[in-house]
N, C-alpha and C positions, 0 to 999 in steps of 0.2 A: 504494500500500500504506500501511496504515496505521500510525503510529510506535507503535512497542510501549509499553505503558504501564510505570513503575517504583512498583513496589510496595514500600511500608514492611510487615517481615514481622515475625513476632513470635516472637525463637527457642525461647521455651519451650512454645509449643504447636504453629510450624510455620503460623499461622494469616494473612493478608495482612491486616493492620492498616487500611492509605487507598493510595489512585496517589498518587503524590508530585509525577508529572511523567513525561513521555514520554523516548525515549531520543534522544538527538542525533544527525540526520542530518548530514551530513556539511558542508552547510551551514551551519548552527546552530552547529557547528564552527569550521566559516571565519569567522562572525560574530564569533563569540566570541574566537578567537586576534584580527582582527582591530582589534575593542574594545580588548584587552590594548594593542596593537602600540602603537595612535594617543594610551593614556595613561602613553607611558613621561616625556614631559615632565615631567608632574606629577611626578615623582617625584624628581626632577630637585636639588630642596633640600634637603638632610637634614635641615637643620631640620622642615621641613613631613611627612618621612617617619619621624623620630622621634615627631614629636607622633601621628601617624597608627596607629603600634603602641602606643601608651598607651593611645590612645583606646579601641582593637580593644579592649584587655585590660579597659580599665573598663567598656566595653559589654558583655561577655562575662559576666563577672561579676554585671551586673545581671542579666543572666537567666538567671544561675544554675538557679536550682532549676527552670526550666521545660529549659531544656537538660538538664541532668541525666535530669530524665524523661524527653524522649526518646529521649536517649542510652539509658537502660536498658531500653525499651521495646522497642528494634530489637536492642542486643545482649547482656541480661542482664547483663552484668557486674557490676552492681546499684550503689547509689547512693553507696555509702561510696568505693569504686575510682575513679567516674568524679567526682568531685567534687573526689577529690585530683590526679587525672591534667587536670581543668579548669585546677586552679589553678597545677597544675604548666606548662601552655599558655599561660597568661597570665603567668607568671612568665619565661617563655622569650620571649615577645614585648616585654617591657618589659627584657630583659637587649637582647635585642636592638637597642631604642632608647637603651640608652646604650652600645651600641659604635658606633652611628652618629654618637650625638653625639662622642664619644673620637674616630674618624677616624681608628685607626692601622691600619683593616683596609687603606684605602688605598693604603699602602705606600709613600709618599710619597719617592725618591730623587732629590736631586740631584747634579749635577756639574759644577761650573763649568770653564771653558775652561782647559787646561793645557798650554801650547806646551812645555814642558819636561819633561812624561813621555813614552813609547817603547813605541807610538807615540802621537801626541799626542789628546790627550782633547778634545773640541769639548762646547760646552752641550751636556748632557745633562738632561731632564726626565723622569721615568720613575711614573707613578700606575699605579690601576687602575678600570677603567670597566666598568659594568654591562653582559653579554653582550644582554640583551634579554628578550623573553620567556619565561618556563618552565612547561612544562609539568608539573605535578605528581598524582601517580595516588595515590591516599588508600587507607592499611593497612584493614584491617579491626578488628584487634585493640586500635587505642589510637583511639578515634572523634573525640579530641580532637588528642593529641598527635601522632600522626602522618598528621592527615588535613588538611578544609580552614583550620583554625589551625591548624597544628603546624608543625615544626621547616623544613621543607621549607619552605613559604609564608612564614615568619616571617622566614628566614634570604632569600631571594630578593627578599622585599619590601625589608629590610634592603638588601639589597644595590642597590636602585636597580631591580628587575626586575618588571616584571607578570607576573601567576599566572592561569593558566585550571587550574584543578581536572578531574581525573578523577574524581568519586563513587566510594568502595566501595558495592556495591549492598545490602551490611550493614546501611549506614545514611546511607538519601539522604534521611528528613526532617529529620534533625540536621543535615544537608551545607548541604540549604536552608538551614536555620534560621541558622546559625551565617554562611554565605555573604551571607543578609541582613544580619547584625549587622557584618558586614567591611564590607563598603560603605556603611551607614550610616552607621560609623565615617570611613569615605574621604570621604566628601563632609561631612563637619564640619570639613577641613581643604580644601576645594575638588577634592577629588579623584575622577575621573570613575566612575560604577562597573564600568566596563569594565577598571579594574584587576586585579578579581579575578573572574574569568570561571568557570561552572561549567556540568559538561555530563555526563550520566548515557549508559549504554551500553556493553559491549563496543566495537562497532564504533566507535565515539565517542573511544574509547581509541586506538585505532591510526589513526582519521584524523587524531589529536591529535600523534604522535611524528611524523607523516610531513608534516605541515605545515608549508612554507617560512618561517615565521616565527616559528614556535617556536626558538628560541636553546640551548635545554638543557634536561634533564629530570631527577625526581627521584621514585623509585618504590621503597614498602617494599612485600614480597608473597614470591611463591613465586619458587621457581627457575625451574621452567618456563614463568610468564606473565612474569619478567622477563626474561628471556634473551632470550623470541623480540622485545620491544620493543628492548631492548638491541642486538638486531642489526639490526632494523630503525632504530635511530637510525643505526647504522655506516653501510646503504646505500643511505641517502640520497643525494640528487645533491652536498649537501652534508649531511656526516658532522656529530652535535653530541654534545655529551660528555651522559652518559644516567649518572648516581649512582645505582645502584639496593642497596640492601640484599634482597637472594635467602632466602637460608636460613641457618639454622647448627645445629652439633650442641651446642657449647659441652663441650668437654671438660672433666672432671674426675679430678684426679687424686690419690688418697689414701695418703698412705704407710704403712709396718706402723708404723712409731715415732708418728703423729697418730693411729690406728685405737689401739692400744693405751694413749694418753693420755686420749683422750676421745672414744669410742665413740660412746657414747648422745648426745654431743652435734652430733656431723657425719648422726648420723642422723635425728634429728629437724630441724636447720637445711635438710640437704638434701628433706628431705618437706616441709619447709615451700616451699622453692625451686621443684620440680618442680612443686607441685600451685598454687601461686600461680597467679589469674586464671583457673583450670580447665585448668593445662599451656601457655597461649594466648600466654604471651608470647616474645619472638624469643628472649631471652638466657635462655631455661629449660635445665635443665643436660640433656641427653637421653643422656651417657654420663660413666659414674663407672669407672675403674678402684681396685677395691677390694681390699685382699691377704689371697689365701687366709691360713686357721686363723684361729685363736680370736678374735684382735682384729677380725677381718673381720665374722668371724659374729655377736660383739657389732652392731658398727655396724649387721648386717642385720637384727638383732631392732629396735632403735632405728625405723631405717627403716618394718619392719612394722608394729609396732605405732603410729606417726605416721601413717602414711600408711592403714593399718585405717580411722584415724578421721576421716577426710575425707572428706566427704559428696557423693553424685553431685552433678555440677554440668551446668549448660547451654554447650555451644558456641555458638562466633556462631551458624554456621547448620546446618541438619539435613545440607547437603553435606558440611559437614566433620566434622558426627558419622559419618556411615558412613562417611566416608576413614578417622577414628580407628578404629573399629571395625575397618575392614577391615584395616587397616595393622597393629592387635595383632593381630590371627587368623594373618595369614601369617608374620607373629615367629614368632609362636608355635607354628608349624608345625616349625621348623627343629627338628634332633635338639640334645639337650643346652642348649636353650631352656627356662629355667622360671620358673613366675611365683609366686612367694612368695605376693606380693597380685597379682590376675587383675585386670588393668585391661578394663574392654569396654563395654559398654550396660550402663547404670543403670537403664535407663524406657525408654519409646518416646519421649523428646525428652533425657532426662540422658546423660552417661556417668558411671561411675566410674575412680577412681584405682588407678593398680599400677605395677609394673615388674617385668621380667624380669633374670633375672642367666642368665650363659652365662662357662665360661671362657674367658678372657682369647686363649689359644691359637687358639680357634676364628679370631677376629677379625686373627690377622698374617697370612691369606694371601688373594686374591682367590677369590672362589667366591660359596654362596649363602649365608655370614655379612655379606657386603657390607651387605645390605639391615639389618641394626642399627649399619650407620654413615652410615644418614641420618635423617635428622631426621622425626619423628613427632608431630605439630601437636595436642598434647590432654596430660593426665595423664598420661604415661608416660616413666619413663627406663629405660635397658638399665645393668646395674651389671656390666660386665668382673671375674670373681675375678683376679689375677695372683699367680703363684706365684714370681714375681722381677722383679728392676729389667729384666732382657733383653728380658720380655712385656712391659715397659709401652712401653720404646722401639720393639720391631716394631708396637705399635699404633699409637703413636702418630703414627710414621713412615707412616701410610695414611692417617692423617687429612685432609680437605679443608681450605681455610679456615675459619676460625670469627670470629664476632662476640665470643666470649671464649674464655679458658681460664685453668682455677681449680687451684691447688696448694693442698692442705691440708695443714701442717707441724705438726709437734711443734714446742713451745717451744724445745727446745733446737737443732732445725733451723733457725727460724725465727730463731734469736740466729747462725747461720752454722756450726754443727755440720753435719755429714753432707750430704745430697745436697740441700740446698734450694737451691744458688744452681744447681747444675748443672738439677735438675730445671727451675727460671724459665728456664735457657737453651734447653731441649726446646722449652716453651711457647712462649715469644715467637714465631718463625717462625709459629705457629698461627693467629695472632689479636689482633686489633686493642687489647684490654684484658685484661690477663693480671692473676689474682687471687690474693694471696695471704690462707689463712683466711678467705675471705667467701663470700658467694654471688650472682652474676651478675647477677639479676633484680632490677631498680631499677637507671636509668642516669641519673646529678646531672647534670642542668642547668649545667655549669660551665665555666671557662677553660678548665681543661686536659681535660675529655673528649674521648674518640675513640669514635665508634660508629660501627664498619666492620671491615672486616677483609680479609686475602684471597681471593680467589676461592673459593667461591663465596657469601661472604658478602658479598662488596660486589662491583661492578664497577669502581669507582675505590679509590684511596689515600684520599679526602677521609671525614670523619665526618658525620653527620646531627643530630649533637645536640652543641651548644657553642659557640663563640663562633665558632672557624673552621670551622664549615657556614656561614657566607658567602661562602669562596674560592672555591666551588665556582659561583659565580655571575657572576663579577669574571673579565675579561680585562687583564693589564697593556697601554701602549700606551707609548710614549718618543717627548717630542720632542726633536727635534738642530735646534739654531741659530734656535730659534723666537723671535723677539720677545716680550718680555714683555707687549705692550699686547697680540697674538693668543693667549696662554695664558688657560687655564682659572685661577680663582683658587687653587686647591688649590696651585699650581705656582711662584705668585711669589716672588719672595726675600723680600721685606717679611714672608711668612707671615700672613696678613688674615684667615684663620681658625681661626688657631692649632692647627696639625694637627704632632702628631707627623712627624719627616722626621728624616732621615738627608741631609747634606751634606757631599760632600768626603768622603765615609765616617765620620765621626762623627755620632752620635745626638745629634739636639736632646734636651733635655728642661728 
């Protein structure tokens, strides 16, 4: 039989652009992971694996403006968003190469020999060492950021690990593209291109988790296509730990005292929020608990009229304009469901923008309001009225995990008046970054970021974007009584390359 061809598609007209490439037999697979396996040596120096992410980023960069264009080519999101979201990828791989060079992700513990603690302490060595191969499955929705450069690869190559890529089938002639510029990158530092291995396919995808030498995996998507990977990493003959980001609804929660402060201005920030990227990104607000009467009804004019004037946009692909499509019809079906602005088909390739508002009530009890407390992939958010603090807790109390959740306070809340620090205490259990006064969409590149949450928005505790999405790659290992002429250098007393360590329980510095 013959390998199915992968077509580059073009979402604003639905039209098949070029084959890109056939899809990966199972083989081609094994090749592939195999490549990855045999260049994990290379990787071996951090010095050489630092220069190796600079490199990626400067090569990236020159080809810019040709990347761009196919980026926009395959997913619309047109050239101002992916240009910034490039640089934003290249700024995460070169944060990356100076945590390598820094070496405190290492973790570096010693413990010298102590006959006179209870019981007695023997050399102790304690680093952390790169698990192996990973497998990484590329979003659709950030072509840069969270696909074959992005956080996932950047952070695992950081970490000492070879990357065989999953293509989104979104966009497999950027996947190439940018897959080439990664390895041309790799071998200006001696490094072999089987580092960063790439393979198109559904089924390609699942011989990819199930493969004895894949180490770990790292997958942003849906619920349902990570889940079933996610439990096929579980059973395995051996189990590997599978970081997937799922879904989220991203709660929002507006008090009557910020609704009667400033109205007009949470309604147009949050229309600006929702309708970012065409609805497309993970951290989109897709429920606003809003408080009935006057202050409420302000905000919702604000809302309307913002959101009126947002123009039909393109989804990645025509699949998941009719999921959108369909997914508001059946909202919208439920009683006591209404749509202020009608989000639905814009064209025969657009959608346009809306959202629904339903009392607050409908949504504390299980039944067929469920289905407005999941997440809806395009322009659309569900706006809960609540007629007291009781409704916001039984809501919020059925909520799933979330990748955020957002408090919008009055000033004088926000200075430690009335229920703002209680309401942050609701949220937190909810989600991974909890917001006060802002809106969720744009996640910094930084130390302390966390992008994950609980189930069902992440499958582990670890984040996807920040300095520590490299732990997530790194097993500790401890030696007891080992000779210092048999240790690794990271280990020796001397300190020969100057790594942050904790000894005896004090911090060098």
């Amino acid at each position: 039989m013959a390998a199915a061809p992968v077509w580059s598609v073009d979402p604003r007209t639905g039209k098949q652009r070029e084959q890109v490439a056939v899809e990966a037999t199972a083989q081609e697979v094994d090749a592939a992971v195999r490549a990855a396996h045999a260049a994990r040596d290379s990787l071996t120096d951090r010095t050489v694996r630092a220069a190796f992410l600079r490199t990626a980023a400067e090569r990236l960069e020159a080809a810019k403006e040709h990347l761009v264009e196919v980026a926009d080519a395959e997913t619309a999101l047109g050239p101002v968003r992916l240009t910034g979201e490039l640089a934003r990828t290249c700024y995460q791989l070169r944060a990356f190469a100076d945590i390598v060079d820094e070496g405190a992700f290492l973790d570096v513990v010693i413990n010298h020999p102590d006959d006179t603690a209870t019981p007695p302490v023997p050399d102790l060595r304690r680093y952390k060492i790169p698990l192996g191969v990973v497998a990484v499955y590329s979003a659709s929705n950030f072509p840069f950021a969270f696909s074959v450069p992005g956080g996932d690869t950047a952070s695992a190559l950081a970490a000492g690990c070879p990357v065989v890529v999953k293509s989104h089938p979104d966009h497999p002639a950027l996947s190439e593209l940018v897959a080439k510029i990664l390895r041309t990158a790799a071998a200006e530092h001696g490094i072999p291109a089987g580092v960063l291995g790439l393979v198109h396919g559904f089924e390609a995808g699942v011989e990819l988790i199930k493969h004895p030498l894949v180490a770990a995996a790292g997958f942003t998507g849906s619920v349902r296509g990570g889940r079933a990977l996610f439990d096929a990493a579980a059973a395995r003959p051996v189990p590997i730990p599978f970081h997937g980001e799922l879904g989220s609804l991203n709660p929002v929660v507006v008090t009557e005292a910020a609704a009667a402060e400033r109205a007009e201005a949470i309604g147009t920030g949050l229309a600006g929020s929702m309708t970012l990227g065409v609805g497309q990104f993970c951290v989109k607000p897709g429920l606003v608990l809003v408080p009935a009467g006057g202050a409420g009804d302000q905000l919702l004019k604000s809302l309307t009229d913002a959101v009126s004037d947002t123009e039909a946009g393109v989804l990645l692909d025509h699949r998941m304009r009719d999921n959108f499509v369909a997914g508001v019809a059946e909202r919208l079906s439920l009683e006591g469901v209404d749509a202020p602005v009608t989000p639905g088909a814009g064209g025969e390739h657009t959608v346009s923008a809306g959202f629904l508002t339903v009392p607050a009530s409908k949504l504390a009890e299980e039944g067929a309001y469920d289905l407005l407390l999941e997440e809806c992939f395009g322009p659309v958010t569900v706006v809960a009225r609540y007629e007291d603090e009781t409704e916001v807790k039984d809501v919020l109390s059925r909520l799933p995990g979330n990748l955020t959740a957002t408090v919008q306070l009055s000033s004088q809340e926000a200075a430690g008046e009335g229920r703002g620090a209680d309401l942050l205490a609701e949220l937190t259990p909810l989600a991974g970054r909890v917001l006060v006064n802002g809106w969720p969409t744009g996640v910094a590149v930084a130390a302390a970021q966390h992008h994950g949450g609980p189930y069902p928005a992440t499958t582990s505790t670890s984040t996807s974007v920040g300095g520590t999405a490299i732990e997530r790659w790194l097993r500790p290992v401890v030696y007891q009584g080992a000779p210092e002429a048999l240790l690794p250098p990271e280990l020796h007393d001397d300190n020969p390359l100057g790594l942050p360590r904790r000894i005896n329980g004090h911090l060098e510095r």
